[in-house]
N, C-alpha and C positions, 0 to 999 in steps of 0.2 A: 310409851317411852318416857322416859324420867326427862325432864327438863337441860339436865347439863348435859344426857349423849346426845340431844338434838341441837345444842348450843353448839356441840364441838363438831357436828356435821356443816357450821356454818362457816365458810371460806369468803376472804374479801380477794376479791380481783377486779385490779385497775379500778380501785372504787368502790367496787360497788358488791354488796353481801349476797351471798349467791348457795341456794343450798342446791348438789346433782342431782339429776332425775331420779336415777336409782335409788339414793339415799330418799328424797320424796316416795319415790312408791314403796318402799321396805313400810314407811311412815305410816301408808293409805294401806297397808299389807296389801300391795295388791302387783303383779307383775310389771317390770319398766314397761314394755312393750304396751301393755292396757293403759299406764299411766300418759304416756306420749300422748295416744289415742284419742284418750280423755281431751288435756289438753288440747289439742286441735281441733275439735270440735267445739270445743269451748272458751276460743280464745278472752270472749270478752271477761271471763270467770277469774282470768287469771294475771296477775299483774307482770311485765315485762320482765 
């Protein structure tokens, strides 16, 4: 992915810069569902 359509997947709310899950798993090509997944098992991988 080109740099500015990932830029513009980035949303601030209350603060704080927050890219959505689905928008992350399109990224990892890989389905929301397996993304979550991932995430959970790996919490410490992943910053808040």
């Amino acid at each position: 992915m080109e740099l500015q359509i990932i830029q513009q997947k980035i949303f601030e709310i209350r603060g704080q810069k927050v890219i959505f899950d689905f928008d992350l798993a399109a990224l990892y090509e890989v389905e929301t569902k397996v993304f979550n997944q991932s995430v959970k098992r790996n919490k410490e991988r992943f910053p808040e």
